[in-house]
DODO-883617 format. One record per residue: x, y, z of N, C-alpha, C in turn; chain; residue number from 1; residue in one letter. Coordinates in nm, 2 decimals, decimal comma. Example, Ala and Ser with C-alpha at 12.3 -4.5 7.8 and 13.67 -1.06 7.14 Angstrom:
DODO-883617
PT    n.X    n.Y    n.Z   ca.X   ca.Y   ca.Z    c.X    c.Y    c.Z unit pos code
PT   1,32  -0,57   0,78   1,23  -0,45   0,78   1,32  -0,33   0,78    A   1    A
PT   1,28  -0,22   0,71   1,37  -0,11   0,71   1,29   0,00   0,79    A   2    S
***
This chain:
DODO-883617
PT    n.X    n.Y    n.Z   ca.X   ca.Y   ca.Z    c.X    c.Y    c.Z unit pos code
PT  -1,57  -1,08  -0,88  -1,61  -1,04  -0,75  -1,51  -0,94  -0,70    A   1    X
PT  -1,54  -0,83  -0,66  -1,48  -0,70  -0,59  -1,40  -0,75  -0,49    A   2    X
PT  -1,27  -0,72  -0,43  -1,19  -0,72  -0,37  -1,19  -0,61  -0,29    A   3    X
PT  -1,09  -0,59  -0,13  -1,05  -0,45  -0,09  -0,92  -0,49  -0,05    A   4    X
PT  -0,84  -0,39  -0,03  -0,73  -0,39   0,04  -0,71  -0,26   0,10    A   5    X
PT  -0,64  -0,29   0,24  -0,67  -0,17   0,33  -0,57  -0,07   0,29    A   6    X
PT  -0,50   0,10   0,29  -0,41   0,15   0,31  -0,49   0,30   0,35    A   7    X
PT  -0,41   0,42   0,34  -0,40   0,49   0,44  -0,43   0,64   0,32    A   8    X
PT  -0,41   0,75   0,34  -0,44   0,86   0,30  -0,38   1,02   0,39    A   9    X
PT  -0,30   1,07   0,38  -0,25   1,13   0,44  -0,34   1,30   0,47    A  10    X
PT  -0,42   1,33   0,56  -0,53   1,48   0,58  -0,41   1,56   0,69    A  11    X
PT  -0,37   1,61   0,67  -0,25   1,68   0,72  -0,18   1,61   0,82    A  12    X
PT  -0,18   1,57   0,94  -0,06   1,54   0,96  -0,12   1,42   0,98    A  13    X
PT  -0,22   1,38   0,96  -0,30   1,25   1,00  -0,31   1,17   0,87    A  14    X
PT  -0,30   1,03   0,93  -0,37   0,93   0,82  -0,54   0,88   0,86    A  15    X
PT  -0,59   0,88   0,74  -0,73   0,86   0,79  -0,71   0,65   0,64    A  16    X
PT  -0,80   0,61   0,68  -0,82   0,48   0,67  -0,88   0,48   0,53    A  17    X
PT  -0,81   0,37   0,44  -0,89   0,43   0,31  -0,89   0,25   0,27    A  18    X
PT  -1,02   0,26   0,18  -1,03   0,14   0,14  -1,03   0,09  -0,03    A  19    X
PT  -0,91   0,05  -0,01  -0,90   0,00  -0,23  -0,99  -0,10  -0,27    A  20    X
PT  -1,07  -0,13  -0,36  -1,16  -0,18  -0,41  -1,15  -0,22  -0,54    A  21    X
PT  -1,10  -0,34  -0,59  -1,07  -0,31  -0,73  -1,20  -0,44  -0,77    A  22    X
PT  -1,23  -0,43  -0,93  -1,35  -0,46  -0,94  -1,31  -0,51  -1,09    A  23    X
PT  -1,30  -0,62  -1,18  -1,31  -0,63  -1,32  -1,46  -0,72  -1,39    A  24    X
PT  -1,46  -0,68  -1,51  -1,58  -0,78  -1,58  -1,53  -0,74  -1,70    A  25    X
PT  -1,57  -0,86  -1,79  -1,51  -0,86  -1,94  -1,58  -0,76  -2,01    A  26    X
PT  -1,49  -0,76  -2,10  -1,52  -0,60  -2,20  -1,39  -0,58  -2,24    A  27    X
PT  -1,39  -0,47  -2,33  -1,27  -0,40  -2,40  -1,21  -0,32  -2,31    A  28    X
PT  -1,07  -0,35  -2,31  -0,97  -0,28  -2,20  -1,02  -0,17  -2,15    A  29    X
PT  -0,98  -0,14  -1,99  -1,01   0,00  -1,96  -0,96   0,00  -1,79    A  30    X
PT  -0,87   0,10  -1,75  -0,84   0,03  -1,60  -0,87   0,20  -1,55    A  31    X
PT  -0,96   0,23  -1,49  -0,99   0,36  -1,42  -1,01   0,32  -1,27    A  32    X
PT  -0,98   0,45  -1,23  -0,97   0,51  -1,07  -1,04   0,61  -1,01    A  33    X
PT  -1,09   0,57  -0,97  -1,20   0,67  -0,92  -1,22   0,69  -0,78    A  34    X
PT  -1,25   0,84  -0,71  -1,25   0,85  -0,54  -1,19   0,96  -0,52    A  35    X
PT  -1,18   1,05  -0,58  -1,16   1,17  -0,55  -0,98   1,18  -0,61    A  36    X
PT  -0,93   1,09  -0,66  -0,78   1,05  -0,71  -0,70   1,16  -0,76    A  37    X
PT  -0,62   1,23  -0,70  -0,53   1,36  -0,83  -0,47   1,27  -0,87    A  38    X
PT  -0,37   1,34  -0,98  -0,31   1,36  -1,10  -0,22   1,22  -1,05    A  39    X
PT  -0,13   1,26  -0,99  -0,05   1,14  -0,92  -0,09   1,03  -0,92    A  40    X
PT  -0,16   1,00  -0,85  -0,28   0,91  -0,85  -0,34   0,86  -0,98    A  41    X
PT  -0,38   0,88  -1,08  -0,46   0,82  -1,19  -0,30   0,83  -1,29    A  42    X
PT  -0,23   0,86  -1,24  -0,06   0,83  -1,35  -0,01   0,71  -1,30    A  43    X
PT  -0,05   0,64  -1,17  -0,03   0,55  -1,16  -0,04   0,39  -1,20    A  44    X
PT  -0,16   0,43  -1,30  -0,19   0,29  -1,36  -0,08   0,28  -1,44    A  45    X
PT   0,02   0,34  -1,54   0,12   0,33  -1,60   0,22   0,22  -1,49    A  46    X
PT   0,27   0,30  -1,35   0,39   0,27  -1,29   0,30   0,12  -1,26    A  47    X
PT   0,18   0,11  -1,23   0,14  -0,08  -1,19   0,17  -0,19  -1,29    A  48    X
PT   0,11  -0,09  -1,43   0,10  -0,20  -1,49   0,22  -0,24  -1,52    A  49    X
PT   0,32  -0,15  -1,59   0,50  -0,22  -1,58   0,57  -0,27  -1,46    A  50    X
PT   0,51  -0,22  -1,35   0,55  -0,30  -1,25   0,52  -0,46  -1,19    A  51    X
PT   0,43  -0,46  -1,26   0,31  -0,64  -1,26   0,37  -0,68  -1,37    A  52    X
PT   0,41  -0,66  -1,46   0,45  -0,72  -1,58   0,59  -0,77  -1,54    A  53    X
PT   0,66  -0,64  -1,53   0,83  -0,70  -1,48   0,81  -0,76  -1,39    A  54    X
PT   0,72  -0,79  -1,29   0,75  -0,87  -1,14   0,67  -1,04  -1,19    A  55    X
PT   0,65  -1,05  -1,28   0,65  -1,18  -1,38   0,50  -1,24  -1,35    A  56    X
PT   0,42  -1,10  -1,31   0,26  -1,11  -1,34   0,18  -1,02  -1,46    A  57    X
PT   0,06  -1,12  -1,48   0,02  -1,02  -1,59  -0,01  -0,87  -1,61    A  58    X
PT  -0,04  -0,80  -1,65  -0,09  -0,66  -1,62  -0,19  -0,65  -1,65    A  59    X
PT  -0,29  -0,50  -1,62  -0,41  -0,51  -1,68  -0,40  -0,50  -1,83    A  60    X
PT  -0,32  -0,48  -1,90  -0,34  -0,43  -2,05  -0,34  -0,58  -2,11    A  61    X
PT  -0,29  -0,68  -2,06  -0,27  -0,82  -2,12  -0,43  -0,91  -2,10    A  62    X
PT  -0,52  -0,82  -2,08  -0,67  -0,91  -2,01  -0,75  -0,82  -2,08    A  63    X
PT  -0,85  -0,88  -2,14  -0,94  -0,81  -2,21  -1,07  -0,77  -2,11    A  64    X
PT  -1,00  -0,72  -2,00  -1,10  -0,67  -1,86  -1,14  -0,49  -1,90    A  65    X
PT  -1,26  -0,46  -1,83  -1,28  -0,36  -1,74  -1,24  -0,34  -1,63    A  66    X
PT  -1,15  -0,29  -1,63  -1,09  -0,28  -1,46  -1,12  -0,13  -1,36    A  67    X
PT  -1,19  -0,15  -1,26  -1,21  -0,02  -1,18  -1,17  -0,06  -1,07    A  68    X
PT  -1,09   0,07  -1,04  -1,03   0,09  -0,87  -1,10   0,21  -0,82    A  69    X
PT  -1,14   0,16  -0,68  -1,25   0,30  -0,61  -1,14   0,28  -0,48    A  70    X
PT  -1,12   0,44  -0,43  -1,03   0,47  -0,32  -1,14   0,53  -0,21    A  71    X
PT  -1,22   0,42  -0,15  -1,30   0,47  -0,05  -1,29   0,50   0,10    A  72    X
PT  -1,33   0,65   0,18  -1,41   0,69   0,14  -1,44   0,81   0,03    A  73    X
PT  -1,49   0,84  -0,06  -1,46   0,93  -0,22  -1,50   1,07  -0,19    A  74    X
PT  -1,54   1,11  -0,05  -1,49   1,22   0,00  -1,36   1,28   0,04    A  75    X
PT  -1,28   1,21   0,07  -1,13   1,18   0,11  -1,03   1,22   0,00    A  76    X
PT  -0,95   1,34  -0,05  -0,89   1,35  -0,16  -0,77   1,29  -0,13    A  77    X
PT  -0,76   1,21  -0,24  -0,62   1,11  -0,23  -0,50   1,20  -0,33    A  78    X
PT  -0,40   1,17  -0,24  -0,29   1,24  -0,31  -0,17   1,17  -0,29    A  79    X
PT  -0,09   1,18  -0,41   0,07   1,10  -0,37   0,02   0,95  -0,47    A  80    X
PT   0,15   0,86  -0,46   0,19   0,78  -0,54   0,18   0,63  -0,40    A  81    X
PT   0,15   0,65  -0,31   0,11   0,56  -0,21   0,04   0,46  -0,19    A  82    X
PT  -0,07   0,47  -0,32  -0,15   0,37  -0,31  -0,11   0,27  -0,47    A  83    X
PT   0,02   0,31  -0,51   0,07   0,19  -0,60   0,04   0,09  -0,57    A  84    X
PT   0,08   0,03  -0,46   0,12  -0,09  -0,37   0,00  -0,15  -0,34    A  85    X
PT  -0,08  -0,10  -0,28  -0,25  -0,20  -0,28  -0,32  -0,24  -0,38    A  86    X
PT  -0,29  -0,09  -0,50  -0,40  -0,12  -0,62  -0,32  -0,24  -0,69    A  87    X
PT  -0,19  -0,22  -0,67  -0,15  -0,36  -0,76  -0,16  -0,49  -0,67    A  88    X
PT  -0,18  -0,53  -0,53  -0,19  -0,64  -0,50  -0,33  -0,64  -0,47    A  89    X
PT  -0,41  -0,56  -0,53  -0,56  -0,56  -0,52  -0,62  -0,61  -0,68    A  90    X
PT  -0,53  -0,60  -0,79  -0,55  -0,64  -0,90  -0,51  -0,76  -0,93    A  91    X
PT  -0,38  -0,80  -0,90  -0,35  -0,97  -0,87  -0,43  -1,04  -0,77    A  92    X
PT  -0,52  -1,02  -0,72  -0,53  -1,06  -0,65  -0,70  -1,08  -0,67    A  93    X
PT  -0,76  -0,99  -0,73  -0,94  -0,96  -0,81  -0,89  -1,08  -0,88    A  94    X
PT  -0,78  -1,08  -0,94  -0,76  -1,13  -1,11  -0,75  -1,28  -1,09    A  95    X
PT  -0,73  -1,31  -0,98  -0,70  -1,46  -0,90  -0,55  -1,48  -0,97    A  96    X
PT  -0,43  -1,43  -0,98  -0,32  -1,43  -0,98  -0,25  -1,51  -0,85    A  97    X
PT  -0,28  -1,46  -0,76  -0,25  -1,45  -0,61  -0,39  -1,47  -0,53    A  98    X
PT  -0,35  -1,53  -0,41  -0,47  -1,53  -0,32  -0,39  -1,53  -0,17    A  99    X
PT  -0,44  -1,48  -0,12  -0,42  -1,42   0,04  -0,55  -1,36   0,11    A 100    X
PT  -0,51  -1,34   0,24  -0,63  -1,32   0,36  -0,60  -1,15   0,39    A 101    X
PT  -0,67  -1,05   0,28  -0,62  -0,96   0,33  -0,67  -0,83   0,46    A 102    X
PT  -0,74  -0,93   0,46  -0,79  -0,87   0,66  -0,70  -0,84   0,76    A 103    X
PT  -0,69  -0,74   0,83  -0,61  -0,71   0,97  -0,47  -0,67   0,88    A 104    X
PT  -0,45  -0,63   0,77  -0,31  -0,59   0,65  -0,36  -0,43   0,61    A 105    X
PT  -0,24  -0,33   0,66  -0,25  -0,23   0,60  -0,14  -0,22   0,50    A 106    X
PT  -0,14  -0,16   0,36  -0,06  -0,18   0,23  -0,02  -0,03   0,18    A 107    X
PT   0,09   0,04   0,14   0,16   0,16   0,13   0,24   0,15   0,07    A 108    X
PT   0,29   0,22  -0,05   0,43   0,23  -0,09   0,39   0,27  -0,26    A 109    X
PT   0,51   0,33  -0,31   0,52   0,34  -0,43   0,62   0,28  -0,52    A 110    X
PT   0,53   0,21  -0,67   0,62   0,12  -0,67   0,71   0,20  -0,82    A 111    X
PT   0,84   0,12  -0,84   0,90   0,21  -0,96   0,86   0,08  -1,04    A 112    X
PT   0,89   0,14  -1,19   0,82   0,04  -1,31   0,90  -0,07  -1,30    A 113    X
PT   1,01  -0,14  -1,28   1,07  -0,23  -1,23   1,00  -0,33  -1,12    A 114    X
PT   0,91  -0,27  -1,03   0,84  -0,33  -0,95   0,90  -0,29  -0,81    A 115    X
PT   1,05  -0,23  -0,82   1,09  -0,23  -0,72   1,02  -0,12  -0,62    A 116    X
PT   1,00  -0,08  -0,49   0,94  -0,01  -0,34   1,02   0,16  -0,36    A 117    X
PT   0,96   0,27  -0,40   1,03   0,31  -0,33   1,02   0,43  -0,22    A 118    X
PT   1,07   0,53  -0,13   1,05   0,56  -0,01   0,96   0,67  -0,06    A 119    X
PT   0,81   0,65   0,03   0,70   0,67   0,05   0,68   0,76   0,16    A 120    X
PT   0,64   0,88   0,17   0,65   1,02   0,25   0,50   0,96   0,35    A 121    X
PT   0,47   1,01   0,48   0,31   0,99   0,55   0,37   0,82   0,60    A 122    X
PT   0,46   0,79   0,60   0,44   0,59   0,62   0,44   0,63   0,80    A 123    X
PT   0,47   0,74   0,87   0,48   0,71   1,03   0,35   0,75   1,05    A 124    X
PT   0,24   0,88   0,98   0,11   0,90   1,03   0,03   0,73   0,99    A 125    X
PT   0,09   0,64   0,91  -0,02   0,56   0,85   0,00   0,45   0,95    A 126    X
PT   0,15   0,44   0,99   0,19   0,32   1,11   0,10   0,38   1,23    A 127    X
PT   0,08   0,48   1,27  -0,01   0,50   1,37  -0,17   0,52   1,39    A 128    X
PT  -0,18   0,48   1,26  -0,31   0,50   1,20  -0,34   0,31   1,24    A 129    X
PT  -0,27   0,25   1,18  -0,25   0,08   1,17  -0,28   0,03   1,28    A 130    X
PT  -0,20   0,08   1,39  -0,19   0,03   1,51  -0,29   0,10   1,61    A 131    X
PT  -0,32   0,17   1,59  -0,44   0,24   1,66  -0,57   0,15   1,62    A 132    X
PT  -0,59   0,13   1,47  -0,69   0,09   1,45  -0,72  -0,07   1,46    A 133    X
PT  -0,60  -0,11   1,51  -0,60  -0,28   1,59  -0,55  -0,38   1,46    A 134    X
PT  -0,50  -0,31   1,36  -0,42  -0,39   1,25  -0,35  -0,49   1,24    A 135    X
PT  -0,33  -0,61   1,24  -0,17  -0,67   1,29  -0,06  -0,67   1,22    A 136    X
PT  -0,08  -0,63   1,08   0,06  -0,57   0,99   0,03  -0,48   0,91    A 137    X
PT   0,12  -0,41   0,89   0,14  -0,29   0,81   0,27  -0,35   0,70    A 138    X
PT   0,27  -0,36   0,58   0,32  -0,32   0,51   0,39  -0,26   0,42    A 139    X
PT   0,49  -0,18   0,40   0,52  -0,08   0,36   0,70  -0,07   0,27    A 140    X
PT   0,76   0,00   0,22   0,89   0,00   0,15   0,98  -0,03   0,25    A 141    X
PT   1,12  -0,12   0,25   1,14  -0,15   0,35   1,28  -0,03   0,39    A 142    X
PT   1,30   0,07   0,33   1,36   0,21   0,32   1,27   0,29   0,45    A 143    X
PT   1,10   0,29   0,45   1,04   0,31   0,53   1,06   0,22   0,67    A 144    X
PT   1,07   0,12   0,68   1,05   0,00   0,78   1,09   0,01   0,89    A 145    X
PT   1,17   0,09   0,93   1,20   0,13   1,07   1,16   0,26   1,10    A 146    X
PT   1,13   0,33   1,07   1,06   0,50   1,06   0,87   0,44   1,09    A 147    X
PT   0,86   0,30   1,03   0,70   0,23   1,11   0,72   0,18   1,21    A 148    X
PT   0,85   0,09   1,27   0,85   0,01   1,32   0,90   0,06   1,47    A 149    X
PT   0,93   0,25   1,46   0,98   0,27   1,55   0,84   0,33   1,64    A 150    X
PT   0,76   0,35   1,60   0,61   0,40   1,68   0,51   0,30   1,69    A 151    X
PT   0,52   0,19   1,62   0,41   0,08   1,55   0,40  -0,02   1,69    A 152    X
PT   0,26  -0,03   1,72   0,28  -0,17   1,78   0,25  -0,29   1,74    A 153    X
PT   0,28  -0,35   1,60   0,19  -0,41   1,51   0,35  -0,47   1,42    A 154    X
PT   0,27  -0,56   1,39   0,45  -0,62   1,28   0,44  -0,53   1,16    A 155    X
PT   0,55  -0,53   1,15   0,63  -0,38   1,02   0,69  -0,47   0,95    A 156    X
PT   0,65  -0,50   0,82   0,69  -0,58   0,71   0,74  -0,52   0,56    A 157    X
PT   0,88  -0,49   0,60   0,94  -0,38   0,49   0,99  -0,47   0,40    A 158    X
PT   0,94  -0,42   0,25   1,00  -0,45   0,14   1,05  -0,43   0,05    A 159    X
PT   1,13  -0,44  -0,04   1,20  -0,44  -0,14   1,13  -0,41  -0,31    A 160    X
PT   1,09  -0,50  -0,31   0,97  -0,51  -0,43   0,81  -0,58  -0,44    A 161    X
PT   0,74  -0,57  -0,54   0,63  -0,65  -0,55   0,66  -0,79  -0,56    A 162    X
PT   0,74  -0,84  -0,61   0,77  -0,95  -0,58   0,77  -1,00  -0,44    A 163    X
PT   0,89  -0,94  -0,36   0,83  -1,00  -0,22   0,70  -0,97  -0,10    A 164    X
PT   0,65  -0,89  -0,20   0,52  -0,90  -0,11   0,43  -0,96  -0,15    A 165    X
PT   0,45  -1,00  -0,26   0,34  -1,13  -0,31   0,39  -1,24  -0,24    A 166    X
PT   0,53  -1,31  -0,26   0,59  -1,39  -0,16   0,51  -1,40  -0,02    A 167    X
PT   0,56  -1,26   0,01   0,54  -1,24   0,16   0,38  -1,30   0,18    A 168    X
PT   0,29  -1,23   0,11   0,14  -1,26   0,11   0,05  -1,37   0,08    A 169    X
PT   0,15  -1,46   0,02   0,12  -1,58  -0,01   0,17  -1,71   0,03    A 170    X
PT   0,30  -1,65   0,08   0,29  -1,74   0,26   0,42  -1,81   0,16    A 171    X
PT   0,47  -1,83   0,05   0,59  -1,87  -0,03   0,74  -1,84   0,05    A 172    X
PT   0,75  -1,69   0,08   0,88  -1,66   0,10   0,83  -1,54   0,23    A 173    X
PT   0,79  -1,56   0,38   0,74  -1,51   0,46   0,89  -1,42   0,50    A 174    X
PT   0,82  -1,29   0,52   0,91  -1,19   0,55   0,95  -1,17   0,71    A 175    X
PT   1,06  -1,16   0,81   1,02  -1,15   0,97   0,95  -0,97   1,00    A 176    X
PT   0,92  -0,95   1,07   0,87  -0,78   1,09   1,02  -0,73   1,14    A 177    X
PT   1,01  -0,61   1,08   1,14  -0,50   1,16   1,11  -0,45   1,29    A 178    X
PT   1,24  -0,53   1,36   1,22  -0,48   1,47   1,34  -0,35   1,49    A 179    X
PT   1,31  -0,30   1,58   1,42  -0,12   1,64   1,44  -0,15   1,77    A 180    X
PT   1,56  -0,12   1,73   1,57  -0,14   1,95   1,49   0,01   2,05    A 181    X
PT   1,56  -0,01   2,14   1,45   0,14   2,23   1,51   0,23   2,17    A 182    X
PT   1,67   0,21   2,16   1,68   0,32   2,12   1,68   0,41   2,00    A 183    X
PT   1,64   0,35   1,92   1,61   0,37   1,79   1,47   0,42   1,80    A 184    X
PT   1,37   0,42   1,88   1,23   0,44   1,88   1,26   0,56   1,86    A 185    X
PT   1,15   0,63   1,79   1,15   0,83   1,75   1,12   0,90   1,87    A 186    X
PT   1,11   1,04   1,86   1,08   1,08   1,98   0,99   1,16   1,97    A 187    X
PT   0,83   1,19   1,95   0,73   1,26   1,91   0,77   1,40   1,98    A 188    X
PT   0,81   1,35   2,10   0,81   1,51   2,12   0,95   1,58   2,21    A 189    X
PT   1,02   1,61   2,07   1,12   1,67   2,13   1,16   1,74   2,27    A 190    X
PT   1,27   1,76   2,31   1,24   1,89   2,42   1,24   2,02   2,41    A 191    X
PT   1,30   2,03   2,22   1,30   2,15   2,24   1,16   2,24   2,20    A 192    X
PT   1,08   2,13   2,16   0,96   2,15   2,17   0,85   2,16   2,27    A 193    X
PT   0,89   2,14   2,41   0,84   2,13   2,51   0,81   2,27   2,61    A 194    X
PT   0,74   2,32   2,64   0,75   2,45   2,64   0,70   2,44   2,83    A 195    X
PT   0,82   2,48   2,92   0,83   2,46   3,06   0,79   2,60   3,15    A 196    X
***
């Protein structure tokens, strides 16, 4: 049975809403991505699969699956290394590895083959994407976590690796959200950009 998991897509300075879909049935290996995906993007099945393996889950190459990932909507050209982070907790997760509620969760980040997070370019259009769209967490690299947490009105759940977001997701090793004081909040609009 098809799974989704929510994350984001960067159309210039905006994040528009993108939906991961991953989908497997038996057959002879094959893990494809489809939805308009560049280069970046379809090289990332390499960085998941070593990164699910070292984080002490299976990968797709250890399952004698068909695996497809659709990045909808497939008008939307996806670009960047951003959507690591959902297609792998969208794969453990089809795969019954893991189980979580992933409704009202937006997911972001790029993972290195180690499994470890790392800092993810678009995470402040996607925090305001989140929280506009009535989300109640955003998850994202926790290098990112205050750069969401300073515009977000929504819990900012920054991490480290796939490991703790499976933790986090499966309710084992619950993460607290980053909080920023005021003064730490960003400032959209400079003054020297303010034109009097």
């Amino acid at each position: 049975m098809s799974v989704s998991i929510f994350s984001a897509a960067l159309n210039g300075i905006d994040a528009k809403l993108i939906d991961v879909e991953v989908d497997s049935s038996p057959g002879i290996h094959s893990f494809n991505i489809v939805g308009l995906a560049d280069k970046a993007v379809q090289e990332s099945k390499e960085r998941i699969g070593s990164a699910i393996r070292n984080s002490g889950f299976l990968p797709p190459k250890s399952k004698t699956k068909k695996v497809i990932v659709n990045l909808a909507p497939a008008d939307i050209k996806k670009e960047g290394p951003s959507y690591d982070l959902p297609i792998a907790v969208g794969y453990l997760f089809e795969t019954g590895q893991i189980k979580f509620d992933p409704s009202g969760r937006l997911i972001a980040g790029e993972l290195s083959l180690d499994g470890r997070l790392k800092s993810t370019s678009g995470i402040m259009a996607m925090a305001i994407l989140a929280s506009n769209s009535n989300f109640k967490e955003i998850i994202v690299p926790s290098v990112n976590a205050k750069e969401a947490a300073s515009i977000a009105k929504i819990k900012v759940i920054g991490v480290e690796n796939l490991s703790q977001v499976i933790g986090h997701l499966n309710r084992t090793a619950v993460i607290p959200p980053t909080i920023v004081k005021p003064s730490e909040k960003v400032n959209l609009y400079p003054e020297a950009f303010i034109s009097i």
